[in-house]
N, C-alpha and C positions, 0 to 999 in steps of 0.2 A: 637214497642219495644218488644226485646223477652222476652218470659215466663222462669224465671230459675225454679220456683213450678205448677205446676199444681195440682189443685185438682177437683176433680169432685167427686158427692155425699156420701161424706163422713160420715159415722157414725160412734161410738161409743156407744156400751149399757155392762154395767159392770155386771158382777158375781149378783147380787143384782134386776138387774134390773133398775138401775138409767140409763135412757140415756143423756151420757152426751154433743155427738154432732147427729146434726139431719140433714143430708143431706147438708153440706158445699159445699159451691163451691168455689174459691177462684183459682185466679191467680196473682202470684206476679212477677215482671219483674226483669231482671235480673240487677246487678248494682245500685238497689233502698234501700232507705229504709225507710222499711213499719213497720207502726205502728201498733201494733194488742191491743186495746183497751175493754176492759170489766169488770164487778165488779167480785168480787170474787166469785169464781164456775160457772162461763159464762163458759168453754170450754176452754180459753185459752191454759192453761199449757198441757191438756189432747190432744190438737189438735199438738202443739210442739212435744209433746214426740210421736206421730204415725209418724210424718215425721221424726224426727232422728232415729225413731226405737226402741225407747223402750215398745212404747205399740203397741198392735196391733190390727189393726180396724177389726172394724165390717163389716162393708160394703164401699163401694165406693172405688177410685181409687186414687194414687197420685203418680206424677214424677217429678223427680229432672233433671231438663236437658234434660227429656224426657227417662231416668231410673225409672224402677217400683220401690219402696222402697221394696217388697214381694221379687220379682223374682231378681232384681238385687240389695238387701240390700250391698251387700262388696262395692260396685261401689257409690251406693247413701249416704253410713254413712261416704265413705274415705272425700264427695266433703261437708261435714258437721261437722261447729262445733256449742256445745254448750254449753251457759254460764247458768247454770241452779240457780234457789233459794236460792240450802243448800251452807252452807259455811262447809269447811274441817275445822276441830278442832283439827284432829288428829293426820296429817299425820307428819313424823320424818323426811320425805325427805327435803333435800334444795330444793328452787324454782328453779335453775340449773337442777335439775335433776329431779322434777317431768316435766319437760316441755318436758327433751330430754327422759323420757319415755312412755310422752303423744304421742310422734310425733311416735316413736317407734311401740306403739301400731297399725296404720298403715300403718306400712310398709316402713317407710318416711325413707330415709336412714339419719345418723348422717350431721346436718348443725348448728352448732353454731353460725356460721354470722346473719342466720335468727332467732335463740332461741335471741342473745344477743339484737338485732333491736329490738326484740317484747317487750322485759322487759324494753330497755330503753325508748320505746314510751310509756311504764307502769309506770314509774318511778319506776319500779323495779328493778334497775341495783345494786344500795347500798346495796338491799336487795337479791343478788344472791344465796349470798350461805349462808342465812338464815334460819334455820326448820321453813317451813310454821305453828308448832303448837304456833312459837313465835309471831307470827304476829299480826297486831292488826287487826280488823274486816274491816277495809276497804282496805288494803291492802291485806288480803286474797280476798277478790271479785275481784283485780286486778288480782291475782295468776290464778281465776278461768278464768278468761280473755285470761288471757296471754297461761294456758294451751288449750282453742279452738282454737287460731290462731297457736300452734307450729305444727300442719302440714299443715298449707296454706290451709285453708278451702277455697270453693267459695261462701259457704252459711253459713253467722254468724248468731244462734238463741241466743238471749240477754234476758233470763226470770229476770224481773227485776231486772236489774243490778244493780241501784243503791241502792236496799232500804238498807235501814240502814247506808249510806253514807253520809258521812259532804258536805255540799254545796262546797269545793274545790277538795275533791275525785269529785266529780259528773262532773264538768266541767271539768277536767283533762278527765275524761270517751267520755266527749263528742267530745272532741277534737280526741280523736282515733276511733271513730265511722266514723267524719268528712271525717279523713284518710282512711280509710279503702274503703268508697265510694269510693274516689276518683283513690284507686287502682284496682277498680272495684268489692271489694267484695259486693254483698247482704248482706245488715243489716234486720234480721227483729226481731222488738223491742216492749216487752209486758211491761208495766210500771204502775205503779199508779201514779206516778208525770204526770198529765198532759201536762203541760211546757215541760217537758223533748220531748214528742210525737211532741208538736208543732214547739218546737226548731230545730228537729232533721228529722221528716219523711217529706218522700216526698209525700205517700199518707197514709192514714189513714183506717181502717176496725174496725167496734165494732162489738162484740160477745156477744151475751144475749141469755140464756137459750139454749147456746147449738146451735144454729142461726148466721149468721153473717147479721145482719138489714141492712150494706151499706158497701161500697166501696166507698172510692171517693179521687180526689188528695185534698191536704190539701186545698192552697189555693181553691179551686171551692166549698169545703163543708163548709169553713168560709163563703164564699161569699153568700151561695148558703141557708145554715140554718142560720148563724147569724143572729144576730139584733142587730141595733145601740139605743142609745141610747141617750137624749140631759135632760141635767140636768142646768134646771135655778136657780138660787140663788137671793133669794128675797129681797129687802130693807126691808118690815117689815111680823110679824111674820104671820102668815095664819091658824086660826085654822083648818081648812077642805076645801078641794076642795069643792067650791061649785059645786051644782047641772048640771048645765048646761053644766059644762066641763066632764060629763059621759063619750061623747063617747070616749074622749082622754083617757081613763083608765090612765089619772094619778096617779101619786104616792106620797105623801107628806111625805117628812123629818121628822125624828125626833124631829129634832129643828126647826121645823116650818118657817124653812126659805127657804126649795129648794122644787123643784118639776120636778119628772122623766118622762119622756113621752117615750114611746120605740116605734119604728120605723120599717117598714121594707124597706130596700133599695132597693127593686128589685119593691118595685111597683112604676107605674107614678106620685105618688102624694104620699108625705111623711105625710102629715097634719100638716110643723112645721109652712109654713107660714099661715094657716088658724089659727093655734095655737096662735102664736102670738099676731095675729091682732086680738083674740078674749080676751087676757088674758090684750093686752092695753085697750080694749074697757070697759072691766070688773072693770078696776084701777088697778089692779095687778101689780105693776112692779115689774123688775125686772132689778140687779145691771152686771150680766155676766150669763155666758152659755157655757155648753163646750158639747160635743157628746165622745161615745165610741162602741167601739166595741167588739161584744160578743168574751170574749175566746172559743180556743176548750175545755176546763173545761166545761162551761155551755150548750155548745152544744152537746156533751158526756152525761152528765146528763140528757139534754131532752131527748135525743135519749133514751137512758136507760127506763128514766121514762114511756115513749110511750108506750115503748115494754113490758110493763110488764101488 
């Protein structure tokens, strides 16, 4: 698959001395969309803004298409939009016409077909010739949407789109992320909703301390770091896992009536049927049993935790 970003050892070290990326490398393919995953002050946002252009690195290299972002910036910010954090509070313009002055901005000659398409795929059509300052907060995040796509970007950066978004703004959001794939634009998507990453990327990157710790596609790093989990529920109550059940590092319930054994899938030997047959031998029964599998939430987390 080809590469639409290239990056190779990328830094950033600020006025201050804080650095806040340390040698990134990161390839992201074209027509995907990638998850870029970290806690607050990981790098995230500071690595976004060196690719569209607003801050400018310290060291290392990046290309958009195989365009330097330094040496050919007109060329790499034209093939770039993006949906950044702040929300406009202020502006007096309709959504009509900040979008036909977004597209303006480069270069893009006047197309109303494609401004009116991108609002109605926003459900911003009702709201056209509306002053964005009337707006209420989740419909200016469309606004801010709606202005990266009015000159046909091929690379969408989405810095947490949704936060502060009602659970129907969000899946309306996801729905044109969906699209947009499928017209081949690159999505690449920073979020604190987990779910949303899972939902939505096809592979996934986390950023810690300025670090990217992995790359991997989504399903192969569920498959690959989860762990299942099988939770039996007891006919009667239990006050403590006895002894002998250590090495199962089980986990006893609240209400004294379940117990958690966590698994890993990738070895040859899971320990449920040893489990079992040791928790009948013990008298323990037990009435049902179900398994689960880890989210990318908890496995985000660990990874997190690791690295720190």
């Amino acid at each position: 698959m080809r590469s639409v970003i290239t990056i190779k050892g990328l830094t950033k070290i600020y006025a201050g001395g804080f650095q806040a990326l340390k040698n990134v490398d990161l390839e992201i393919n074209k027509g995907e969309i990638f998850g870029l995953l970290g806690p607050n002050g990981a790098g995230k946002t500071t690595l976004i803004n060196i690719v569209c252009g607003i801050v400018n690195p310290s060291g290392g290299e990046v290309l958009v298409d195989g365009h330097d972002i330094v040496r050919d910036f007109r060329k790499t910010r034209a093939m770039i939009g993006l949906v950044p954090q702040e929300l406009p509070t202020e502006t007096f313009e309709t959504v009509r016409n900040t979008m036909r002055f977004s597209r303006g901005l480069f270069g893009k000659p006047p197309n109303d077909e494609h401004i009116d398409k991108v609002m109605k795929s926003l459900s911003l059509w009702d709201k056209r010739d509306t002053k964005i300052m009337m707006l209420s907060g989740g419909m200016k995040r469309r606004v801010l949407i709606a202005k990266a796509l009015a000159h046909e970007p091929e690379v969408l950066f989405l810095d947490e789109p949704t936060a502060g978004v009602d659970v129907e703004l969000r899946k309306d959001m996801w729905n044109v992320i969906e699209s947009l794939r499928k017209s081949g634009v690159t999505v690449i998507l920073t979020t604190h909703y987990i779910q949303e990453a899972e939902q939505l990327a096809d592979r996934i990157g986390v950023i810690n301390n300025g670090e990217v710790i992995i790359v991997e596609e989504k399903a192969k790093l569920m498959r690959d770091l989860g762990k299942k989990q099988l939770v039996l529920h007891l006919y009667d109550d239990l006050e403590a896992v006895p002894d002998e059940f250590s090495r199962y590092g089980l986990e006893l319930g609240e209400d004294k009536r379940s117990l958690t054994y966590h698994y890993d899938t990738r070895g040859e030997h899971t320990g449920i049927t040893d489990l079992i047959q040791d928790l009948r031998g013990a008298g323990i029964r037990f009435n049902d049993l179900q398994t689960s599998q880890s989210s990318l939430e908890e496995i985000f987390v660990d990874l997190v935790h690791k690295g720190r």
